[in-house]
PDB file of N, CA, C and O in Angstrom, chain B, residues numbered from 101:
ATOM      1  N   UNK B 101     -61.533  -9.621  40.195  1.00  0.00           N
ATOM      2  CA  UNK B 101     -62.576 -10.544  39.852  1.00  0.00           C
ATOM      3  C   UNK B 101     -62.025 -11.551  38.849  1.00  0.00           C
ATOM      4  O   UNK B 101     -61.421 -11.001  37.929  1.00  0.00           O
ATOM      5  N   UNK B 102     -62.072 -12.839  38.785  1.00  0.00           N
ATOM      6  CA  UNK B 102     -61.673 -14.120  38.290  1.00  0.00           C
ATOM      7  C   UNK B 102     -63.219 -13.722  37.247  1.00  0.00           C
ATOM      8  O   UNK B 102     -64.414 -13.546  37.488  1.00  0.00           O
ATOM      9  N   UNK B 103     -62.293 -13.720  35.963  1.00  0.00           N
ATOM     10  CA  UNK B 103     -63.432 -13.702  34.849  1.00  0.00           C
ATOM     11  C   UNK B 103     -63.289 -15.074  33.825  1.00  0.00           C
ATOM     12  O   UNK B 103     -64.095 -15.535  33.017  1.00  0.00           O
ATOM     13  N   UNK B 104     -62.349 -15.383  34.089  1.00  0.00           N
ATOM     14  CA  UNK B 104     -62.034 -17.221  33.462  1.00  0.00           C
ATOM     15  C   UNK B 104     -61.517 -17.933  34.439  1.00  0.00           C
ATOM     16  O   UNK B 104     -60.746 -17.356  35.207  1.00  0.00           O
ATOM     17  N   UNK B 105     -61.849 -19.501  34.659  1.00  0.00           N
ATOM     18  CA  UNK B 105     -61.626 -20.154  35.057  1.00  0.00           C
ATOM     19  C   UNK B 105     -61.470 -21.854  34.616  1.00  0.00           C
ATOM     20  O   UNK B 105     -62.599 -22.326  34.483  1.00  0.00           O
ATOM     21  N   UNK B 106     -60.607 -22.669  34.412  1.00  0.00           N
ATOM     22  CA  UNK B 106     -60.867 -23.689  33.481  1.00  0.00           C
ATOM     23  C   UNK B 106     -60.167 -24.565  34.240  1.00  0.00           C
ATOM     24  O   UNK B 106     -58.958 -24.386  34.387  1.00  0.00           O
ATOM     25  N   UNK B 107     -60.886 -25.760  34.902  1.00  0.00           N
ATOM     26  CA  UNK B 107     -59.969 -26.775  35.574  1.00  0.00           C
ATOM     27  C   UNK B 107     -59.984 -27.903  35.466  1.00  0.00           C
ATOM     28  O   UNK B 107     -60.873 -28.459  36.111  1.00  0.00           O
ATOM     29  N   UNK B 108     -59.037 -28.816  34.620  1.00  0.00           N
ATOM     30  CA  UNK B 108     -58.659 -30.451  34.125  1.00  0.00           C
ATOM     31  C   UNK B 108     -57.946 -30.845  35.457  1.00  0.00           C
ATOM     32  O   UNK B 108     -57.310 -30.217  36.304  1.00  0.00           O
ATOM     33  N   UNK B 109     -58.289 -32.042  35.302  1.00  0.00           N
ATOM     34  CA  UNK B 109     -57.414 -33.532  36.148  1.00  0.00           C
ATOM     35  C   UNK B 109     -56.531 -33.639  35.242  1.00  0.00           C
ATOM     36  O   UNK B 109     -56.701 -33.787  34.031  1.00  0.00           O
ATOM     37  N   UNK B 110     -55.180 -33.534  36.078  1.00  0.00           N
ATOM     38  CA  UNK B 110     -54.151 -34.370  34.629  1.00  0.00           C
ATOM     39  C   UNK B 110     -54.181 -36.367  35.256  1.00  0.00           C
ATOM     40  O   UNK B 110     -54.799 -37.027  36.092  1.00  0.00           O
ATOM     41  N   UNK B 111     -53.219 -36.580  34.325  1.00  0.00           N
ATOM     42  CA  UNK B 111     -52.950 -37.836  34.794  1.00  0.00           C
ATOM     43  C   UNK B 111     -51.944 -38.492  35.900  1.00  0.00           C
ATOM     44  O   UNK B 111     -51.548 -39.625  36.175  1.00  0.00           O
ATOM     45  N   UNK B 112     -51.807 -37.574  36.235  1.00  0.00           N
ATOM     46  CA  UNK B 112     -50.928 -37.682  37.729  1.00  0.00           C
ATOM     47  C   UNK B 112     -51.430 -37.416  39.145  1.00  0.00           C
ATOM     48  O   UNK B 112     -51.028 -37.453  40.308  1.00  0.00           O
ATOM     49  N   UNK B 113     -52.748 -37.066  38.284  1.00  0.00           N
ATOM     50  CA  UNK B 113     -53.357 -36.456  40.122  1.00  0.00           C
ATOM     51  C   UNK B 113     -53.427 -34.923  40.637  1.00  0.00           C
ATOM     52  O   UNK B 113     -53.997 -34.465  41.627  1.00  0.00           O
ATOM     53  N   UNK B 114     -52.664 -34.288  39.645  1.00  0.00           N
ATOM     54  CA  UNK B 114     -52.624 -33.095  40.086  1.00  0.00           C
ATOM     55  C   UNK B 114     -53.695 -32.085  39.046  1.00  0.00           C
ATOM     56  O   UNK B 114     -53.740 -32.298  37.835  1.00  0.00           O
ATOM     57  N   UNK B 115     -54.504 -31.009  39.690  1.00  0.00           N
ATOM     58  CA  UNK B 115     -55.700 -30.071  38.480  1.00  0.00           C
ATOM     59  C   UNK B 115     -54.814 -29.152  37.992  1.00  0.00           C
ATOM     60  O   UNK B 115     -54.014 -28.448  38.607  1.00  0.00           O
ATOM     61  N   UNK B 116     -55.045 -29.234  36.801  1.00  0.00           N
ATOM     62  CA  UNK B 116     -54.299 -27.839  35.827  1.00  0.00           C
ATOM     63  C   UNK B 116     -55.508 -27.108  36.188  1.00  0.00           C
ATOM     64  O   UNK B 116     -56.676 -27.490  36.124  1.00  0.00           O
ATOM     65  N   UNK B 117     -55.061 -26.066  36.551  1.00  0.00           N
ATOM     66  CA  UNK B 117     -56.086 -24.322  36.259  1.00  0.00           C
ATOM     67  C   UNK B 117     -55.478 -23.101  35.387  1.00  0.00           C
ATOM     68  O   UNK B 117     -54.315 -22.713  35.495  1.00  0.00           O
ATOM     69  N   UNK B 118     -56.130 -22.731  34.791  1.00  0.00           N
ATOM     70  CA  UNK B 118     -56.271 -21.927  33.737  1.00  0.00           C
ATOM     71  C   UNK B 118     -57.146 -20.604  33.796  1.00  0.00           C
ATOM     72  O   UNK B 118     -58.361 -20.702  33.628  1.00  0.00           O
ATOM     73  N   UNK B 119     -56.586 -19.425  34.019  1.00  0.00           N
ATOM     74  CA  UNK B 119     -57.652 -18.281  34.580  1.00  0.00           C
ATOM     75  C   UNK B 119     -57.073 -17.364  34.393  1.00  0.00           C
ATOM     76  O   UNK B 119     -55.883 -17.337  34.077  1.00  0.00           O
ATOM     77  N   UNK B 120     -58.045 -16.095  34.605  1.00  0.00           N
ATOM     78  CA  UNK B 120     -57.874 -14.614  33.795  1.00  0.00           C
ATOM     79  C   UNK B 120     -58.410 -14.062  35.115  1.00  0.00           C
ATOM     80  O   UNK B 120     -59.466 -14.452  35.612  1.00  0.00           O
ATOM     81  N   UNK B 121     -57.504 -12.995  35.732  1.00  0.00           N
ATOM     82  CA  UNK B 121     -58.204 -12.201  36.869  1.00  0.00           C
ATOM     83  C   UNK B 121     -57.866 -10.731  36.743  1.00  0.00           C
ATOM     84  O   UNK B 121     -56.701 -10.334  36.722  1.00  0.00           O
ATOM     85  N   UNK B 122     -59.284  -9.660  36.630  1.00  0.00           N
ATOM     86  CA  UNK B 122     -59.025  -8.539  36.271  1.00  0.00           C
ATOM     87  C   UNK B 122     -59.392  -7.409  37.210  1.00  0.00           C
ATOM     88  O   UNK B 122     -60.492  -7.116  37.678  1.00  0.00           O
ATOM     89  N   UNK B 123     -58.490  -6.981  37.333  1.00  0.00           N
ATOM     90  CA  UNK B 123     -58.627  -5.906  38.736  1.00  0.00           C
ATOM     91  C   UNK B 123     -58.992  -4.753  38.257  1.00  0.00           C
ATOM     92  O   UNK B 123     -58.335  -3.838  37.760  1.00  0.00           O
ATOM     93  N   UNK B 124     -60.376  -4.915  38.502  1.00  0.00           N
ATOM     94  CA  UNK B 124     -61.131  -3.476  37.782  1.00  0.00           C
ATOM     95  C   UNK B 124     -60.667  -1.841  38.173  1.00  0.00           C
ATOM     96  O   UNK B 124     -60.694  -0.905  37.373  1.00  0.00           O
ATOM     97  N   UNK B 125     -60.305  -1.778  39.390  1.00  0.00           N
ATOM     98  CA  UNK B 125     -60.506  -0.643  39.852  1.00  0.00           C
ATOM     99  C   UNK B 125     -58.860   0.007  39.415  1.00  0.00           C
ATOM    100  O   UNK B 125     -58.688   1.213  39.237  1.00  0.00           O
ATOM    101  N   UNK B 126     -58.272  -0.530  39.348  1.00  0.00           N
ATOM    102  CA  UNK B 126     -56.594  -0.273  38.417  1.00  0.00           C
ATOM    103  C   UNK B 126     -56.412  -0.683  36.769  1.00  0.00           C
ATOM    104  O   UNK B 126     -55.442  -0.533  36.026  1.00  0.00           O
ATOM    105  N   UNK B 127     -57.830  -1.293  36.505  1.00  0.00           N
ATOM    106  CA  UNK B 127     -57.796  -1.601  34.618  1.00  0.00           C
ATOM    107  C   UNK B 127     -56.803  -2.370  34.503  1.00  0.00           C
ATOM    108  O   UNK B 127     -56.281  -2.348  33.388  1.00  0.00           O
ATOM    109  N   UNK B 128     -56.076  -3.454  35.715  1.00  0.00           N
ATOM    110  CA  UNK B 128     -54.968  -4.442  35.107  1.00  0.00           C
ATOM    111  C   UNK B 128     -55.636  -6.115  35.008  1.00  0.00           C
ATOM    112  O   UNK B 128     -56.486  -6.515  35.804  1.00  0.00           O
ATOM    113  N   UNK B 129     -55.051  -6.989  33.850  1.00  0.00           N
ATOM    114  CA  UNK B 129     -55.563  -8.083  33.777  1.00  0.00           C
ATOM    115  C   UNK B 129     -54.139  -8.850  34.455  1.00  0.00           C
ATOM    116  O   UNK B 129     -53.052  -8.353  34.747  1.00  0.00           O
ATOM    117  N   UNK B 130     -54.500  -9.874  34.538  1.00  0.00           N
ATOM    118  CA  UNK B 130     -53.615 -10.987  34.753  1.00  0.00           C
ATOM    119  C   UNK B 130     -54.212 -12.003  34.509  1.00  0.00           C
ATOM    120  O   UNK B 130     -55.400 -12.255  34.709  1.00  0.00           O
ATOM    121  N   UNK B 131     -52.822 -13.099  33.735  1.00  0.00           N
ATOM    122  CA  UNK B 131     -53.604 -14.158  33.378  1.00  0.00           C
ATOM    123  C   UNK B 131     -52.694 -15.550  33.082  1.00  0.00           C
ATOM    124  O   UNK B 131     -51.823 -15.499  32.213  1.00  0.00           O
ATOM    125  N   UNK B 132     -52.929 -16.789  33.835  1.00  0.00           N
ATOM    126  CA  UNK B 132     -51.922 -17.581  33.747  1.00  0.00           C
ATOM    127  C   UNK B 132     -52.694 -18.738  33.878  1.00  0.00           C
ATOM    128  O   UNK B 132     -53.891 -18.877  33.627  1.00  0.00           O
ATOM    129  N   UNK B 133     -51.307 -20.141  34.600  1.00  0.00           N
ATOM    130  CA  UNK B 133     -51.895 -21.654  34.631  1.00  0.00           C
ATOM    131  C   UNK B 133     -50.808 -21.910  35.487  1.00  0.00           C
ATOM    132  O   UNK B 133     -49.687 -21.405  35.443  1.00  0.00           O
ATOM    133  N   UNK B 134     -51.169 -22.585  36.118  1.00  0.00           N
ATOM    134  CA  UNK B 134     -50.209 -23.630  37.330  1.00  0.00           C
ATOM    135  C   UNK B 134     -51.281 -25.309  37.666  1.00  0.00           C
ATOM    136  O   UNK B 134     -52.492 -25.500  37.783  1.00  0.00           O
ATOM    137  N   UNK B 135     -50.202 -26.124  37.713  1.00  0.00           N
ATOM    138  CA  UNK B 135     -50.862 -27.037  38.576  1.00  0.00           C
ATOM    139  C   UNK B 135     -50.344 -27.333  39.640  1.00  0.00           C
ATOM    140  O   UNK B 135     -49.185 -27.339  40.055  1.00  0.00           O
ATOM    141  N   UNK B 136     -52.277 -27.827  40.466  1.00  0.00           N
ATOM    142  CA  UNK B 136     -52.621 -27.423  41.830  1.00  0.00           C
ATOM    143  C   UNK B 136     -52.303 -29.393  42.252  1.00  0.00           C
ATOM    144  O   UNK B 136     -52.466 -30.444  41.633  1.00  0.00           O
ATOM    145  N   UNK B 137     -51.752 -28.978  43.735  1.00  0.00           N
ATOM    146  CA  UNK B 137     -51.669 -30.917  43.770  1.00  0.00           C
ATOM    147  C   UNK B 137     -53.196 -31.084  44.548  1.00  0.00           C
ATOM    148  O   UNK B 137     -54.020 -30.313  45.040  1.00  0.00           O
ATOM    149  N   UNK B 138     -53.082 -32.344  44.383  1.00  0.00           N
ATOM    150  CA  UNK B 138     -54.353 -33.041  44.826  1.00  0.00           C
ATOM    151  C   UNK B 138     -54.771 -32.292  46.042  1.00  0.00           C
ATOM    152  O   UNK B 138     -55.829 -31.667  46.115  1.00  0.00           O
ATOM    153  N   UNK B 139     -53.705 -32.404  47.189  1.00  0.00           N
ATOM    154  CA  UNK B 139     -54.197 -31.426  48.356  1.00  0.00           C
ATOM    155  C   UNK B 139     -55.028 -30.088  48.243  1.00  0.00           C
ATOM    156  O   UNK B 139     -56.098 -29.753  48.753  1.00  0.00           O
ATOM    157  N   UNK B 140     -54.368 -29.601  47.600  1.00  0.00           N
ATOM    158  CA  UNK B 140     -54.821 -27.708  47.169  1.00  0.00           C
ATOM    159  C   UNK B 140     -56.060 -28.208  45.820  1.00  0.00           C
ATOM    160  O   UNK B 140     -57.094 -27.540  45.809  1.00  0.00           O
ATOM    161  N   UNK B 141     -55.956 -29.087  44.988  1.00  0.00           N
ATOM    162  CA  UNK B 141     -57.312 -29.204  44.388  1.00  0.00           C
ATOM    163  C   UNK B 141     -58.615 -29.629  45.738  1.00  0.00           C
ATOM    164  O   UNK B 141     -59.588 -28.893  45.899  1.00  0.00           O
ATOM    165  N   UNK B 142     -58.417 -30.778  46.509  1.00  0.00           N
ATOM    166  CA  UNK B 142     -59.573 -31.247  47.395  1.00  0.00           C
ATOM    167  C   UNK B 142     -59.928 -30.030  48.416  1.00  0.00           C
ATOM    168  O   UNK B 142     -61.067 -30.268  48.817  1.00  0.00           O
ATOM    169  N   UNK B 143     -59.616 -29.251  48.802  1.00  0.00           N
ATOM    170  CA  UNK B 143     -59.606 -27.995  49.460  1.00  0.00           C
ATOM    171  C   UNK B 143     -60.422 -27.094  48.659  1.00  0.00           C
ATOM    172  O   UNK B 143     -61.409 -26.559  49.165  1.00  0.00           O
ATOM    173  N   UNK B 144     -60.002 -26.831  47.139  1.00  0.00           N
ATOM    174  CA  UNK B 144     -60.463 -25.860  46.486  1.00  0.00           C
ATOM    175  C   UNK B 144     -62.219 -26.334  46.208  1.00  0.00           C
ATOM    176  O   UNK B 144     -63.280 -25.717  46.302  1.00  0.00           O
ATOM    177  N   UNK B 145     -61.890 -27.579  45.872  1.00  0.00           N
ATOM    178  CA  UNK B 145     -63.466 -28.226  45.553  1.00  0.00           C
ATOM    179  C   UNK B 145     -64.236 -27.852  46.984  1.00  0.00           C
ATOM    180  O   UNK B 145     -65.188 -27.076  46.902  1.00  0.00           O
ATOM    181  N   UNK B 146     -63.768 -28.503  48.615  1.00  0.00           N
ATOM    182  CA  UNK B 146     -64.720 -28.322  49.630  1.00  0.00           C
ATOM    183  C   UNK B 146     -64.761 -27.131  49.573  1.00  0.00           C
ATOM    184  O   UNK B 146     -65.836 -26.972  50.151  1.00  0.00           O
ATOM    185  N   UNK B 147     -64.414 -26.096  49.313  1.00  0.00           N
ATOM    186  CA  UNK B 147     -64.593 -24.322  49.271  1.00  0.00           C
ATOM    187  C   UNK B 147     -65.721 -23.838  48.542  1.00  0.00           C
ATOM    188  O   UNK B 147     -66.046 -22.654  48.621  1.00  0.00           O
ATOM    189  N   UNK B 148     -66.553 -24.938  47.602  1.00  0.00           N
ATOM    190  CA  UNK B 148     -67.240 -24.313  46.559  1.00  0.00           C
ATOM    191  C   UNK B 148     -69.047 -24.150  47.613  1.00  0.00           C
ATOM    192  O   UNK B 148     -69.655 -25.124  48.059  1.00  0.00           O
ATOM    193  N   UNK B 149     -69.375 -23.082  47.711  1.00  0.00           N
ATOM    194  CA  UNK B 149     -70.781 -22.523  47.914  1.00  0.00           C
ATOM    195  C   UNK B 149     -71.938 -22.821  47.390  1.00  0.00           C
ATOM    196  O   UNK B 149     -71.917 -23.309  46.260  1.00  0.00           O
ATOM    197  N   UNK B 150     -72.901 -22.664  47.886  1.00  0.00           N
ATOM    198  CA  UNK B 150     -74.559 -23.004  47.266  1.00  0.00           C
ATOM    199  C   UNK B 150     -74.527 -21.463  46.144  1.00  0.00           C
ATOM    200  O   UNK B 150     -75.230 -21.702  45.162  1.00  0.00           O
ATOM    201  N   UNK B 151     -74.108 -20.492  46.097  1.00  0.00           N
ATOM    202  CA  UNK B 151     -73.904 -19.121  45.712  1.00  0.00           C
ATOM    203  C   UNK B 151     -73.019 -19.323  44.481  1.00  0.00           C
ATOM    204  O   UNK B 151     -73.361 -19.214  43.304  1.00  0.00           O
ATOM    205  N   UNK B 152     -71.859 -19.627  44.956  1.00  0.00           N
ATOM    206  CA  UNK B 152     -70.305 -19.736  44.104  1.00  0.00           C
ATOM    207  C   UNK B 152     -69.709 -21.455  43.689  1.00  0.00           C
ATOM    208  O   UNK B 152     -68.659 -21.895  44.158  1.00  0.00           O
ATOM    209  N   UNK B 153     -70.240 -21.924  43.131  1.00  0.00           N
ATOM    210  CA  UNK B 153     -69.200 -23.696  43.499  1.00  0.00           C
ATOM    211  C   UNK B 153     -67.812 -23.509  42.516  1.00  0.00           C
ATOM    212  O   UNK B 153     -67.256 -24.467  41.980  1.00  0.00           O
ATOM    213  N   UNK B 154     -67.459 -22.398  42.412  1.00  0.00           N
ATOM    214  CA  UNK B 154     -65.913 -22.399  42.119  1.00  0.00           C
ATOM    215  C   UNK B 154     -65.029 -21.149  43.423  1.00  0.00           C
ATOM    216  O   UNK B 154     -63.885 -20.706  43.526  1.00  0.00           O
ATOM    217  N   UNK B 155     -66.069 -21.012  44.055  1.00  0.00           N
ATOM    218  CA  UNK B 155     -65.445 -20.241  45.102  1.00  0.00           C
ATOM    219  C   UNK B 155     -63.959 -20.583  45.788  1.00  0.00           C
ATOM    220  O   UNK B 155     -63.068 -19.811  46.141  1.00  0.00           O
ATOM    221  N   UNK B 156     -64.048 -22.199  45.843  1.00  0.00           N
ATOM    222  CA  UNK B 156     -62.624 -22.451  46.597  1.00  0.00           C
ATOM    223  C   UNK B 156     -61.344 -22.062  45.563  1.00  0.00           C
ATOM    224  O   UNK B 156     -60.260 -21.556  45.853  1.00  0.00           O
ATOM    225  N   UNK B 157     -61.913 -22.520  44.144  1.00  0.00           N
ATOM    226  CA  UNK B 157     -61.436 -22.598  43.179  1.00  0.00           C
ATOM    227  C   UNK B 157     -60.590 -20.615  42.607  1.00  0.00           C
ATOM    228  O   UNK B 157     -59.598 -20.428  41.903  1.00  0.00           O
ATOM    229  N   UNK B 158     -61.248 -19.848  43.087  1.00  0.00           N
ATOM    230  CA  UNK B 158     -61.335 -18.606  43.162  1.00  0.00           C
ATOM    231  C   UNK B 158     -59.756 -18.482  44.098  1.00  0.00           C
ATOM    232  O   UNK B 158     -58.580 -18.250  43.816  1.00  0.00           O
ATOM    233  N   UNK B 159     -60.473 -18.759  45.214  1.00  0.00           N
ATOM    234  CA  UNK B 159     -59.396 -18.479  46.424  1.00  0.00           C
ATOM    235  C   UNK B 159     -58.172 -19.291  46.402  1.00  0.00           C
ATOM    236  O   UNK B 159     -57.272 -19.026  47.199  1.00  0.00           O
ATOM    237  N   UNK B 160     -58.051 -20.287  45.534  1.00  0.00           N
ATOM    238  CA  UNK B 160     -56.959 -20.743  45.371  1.00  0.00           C
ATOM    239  C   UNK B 160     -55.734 -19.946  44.545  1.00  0.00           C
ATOM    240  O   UNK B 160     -54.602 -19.712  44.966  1.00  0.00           O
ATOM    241  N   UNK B 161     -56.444 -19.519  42.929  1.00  0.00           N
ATOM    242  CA  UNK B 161     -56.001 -18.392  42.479  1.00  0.00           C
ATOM    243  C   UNK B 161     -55.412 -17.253  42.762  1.00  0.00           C
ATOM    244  O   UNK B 161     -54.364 -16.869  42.244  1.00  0.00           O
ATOM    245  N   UNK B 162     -56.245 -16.484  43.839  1.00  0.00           N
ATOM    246  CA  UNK B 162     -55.592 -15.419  44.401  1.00  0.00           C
ATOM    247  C   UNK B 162     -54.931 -15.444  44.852  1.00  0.00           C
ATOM    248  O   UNK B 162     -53.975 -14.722  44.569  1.00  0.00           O
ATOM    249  N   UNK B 163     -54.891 -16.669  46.385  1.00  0.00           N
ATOM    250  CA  UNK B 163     -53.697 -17.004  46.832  1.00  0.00           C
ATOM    251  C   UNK B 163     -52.396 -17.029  46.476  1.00  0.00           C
ATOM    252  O   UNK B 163     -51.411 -16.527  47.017  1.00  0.00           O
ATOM    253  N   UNK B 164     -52.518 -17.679  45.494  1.00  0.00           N
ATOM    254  CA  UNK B 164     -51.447 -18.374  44.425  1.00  0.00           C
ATOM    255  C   UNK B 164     -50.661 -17.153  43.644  1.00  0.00           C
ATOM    256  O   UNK B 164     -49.446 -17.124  43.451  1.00  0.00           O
ATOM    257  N   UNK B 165     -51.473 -16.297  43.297  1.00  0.00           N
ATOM    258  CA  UNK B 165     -51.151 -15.011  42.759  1.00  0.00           C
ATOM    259  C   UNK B 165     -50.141 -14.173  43.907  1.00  0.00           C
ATOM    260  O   UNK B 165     -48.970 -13.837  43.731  1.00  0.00           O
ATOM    261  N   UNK B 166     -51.107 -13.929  45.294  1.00  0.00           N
ATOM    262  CA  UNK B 166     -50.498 -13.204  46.198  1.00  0.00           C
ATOM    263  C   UNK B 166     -49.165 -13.954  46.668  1.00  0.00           C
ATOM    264  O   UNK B 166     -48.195 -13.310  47.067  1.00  0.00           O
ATOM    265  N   UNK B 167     -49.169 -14.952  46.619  1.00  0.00           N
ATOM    266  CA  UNK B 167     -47.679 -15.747  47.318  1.00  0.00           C
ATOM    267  C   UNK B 167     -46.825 -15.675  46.129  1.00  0.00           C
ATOM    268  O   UNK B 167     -45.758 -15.231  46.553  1.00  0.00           O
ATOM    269  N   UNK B 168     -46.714 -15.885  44.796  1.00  0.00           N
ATOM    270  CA  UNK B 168     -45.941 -15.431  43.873  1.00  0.00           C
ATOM    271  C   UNK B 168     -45.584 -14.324  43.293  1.00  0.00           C
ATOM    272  O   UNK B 168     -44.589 -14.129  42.594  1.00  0.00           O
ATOM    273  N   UNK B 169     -46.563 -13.465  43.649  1.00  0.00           N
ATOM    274  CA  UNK B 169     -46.051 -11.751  44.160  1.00  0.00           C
ATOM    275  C   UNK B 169     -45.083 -11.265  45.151  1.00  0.00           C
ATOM    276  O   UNK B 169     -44.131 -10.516  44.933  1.00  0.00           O
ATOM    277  N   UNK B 170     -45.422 -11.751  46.198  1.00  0.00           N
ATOM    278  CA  UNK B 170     -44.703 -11.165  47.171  1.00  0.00           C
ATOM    279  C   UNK B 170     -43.160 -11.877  47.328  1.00  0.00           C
ATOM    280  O   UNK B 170     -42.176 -11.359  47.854  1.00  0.00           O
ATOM    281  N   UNK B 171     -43.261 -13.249  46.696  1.00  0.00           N
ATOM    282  CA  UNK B 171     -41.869 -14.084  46.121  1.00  0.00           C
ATOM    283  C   UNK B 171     -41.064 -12.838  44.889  1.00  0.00           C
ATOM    284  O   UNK B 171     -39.932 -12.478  45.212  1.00  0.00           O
ATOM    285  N   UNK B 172     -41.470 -12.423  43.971  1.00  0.00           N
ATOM    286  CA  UNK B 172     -41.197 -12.199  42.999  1.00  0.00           C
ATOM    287  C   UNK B 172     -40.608 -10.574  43.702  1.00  0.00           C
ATOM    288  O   UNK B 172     -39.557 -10.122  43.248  1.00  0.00           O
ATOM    289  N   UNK B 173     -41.195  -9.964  44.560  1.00  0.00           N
ATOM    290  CA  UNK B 173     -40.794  -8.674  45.269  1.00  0.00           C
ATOM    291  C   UNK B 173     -39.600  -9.099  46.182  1.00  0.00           C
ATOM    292  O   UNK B 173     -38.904  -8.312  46.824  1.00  0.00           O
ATOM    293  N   UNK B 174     -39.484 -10.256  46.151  1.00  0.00           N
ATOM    294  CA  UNK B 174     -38.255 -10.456  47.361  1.00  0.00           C
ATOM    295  C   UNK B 174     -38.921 -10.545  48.791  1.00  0.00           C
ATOM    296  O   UNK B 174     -38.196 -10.396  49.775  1.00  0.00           O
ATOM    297  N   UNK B 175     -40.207 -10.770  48.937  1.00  0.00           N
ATOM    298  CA  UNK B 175     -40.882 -10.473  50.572  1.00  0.00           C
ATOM    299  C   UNK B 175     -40.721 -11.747  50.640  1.00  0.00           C
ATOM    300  O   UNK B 175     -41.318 -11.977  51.692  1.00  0.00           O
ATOM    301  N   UNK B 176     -40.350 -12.724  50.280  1.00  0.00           N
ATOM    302  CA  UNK B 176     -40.894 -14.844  50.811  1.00  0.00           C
ATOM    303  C   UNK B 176     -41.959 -14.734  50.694  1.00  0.00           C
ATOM    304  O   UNK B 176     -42.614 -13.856  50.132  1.00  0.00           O
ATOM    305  N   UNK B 177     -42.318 -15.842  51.349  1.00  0.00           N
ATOM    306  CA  UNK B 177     -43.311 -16.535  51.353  1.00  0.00           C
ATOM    307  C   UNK B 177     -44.499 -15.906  52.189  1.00  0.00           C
ATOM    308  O   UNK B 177     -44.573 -15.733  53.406  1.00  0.00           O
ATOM    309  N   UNK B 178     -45.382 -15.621  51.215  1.00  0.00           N
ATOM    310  CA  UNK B 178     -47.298 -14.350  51.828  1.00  0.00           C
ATOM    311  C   UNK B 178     -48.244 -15.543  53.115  1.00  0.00           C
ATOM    312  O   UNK B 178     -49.042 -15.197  53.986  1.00  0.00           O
ATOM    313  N   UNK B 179     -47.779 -16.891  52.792  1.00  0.00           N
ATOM    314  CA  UNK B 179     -48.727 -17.505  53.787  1.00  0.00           C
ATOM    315  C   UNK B 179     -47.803 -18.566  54.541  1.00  0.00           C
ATOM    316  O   UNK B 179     -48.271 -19.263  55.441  1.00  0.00           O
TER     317      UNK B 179
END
């Protein structure tokens, strides 16, 4: 579960995100920042729900998490 989330425009076009995601059922946090380019920001925005409007914003995160995991294990590239 994404328990922070914080997202600026820089001046280049690209969104800094800023977020804390804590995987309850193992008690581990994780918590970082990357910036997203314009592509992967306009995506994350059309993703947002009548329910969730950071939902895309969510799934970008995880993503981002899972593909730099499975980099960091030596598997390449998760998508």
């Amino acid at each position: 579960m994404i328990t922070s989330l914080d997202v600026k425009q820089n001046s280049d076009n690209t969104t800094h995100v800023v977020y804390t995601v804590v995987f309850s059922g193992t008690n581990h946090q994780a918590y970082g920042n990357f910036d997203a380019t314009a592509d992967e920001a306009s995506t994350a925005f059309s993703g947002s729900t009548k329910e969730d409007m950071w939902a895309g914003f969510k799934q970008l995160v995880l993503t981002r998490l899972k593909t730099e995991a499975t980099n960091a294990l030596g598997g390449g590239t998760s998508e």
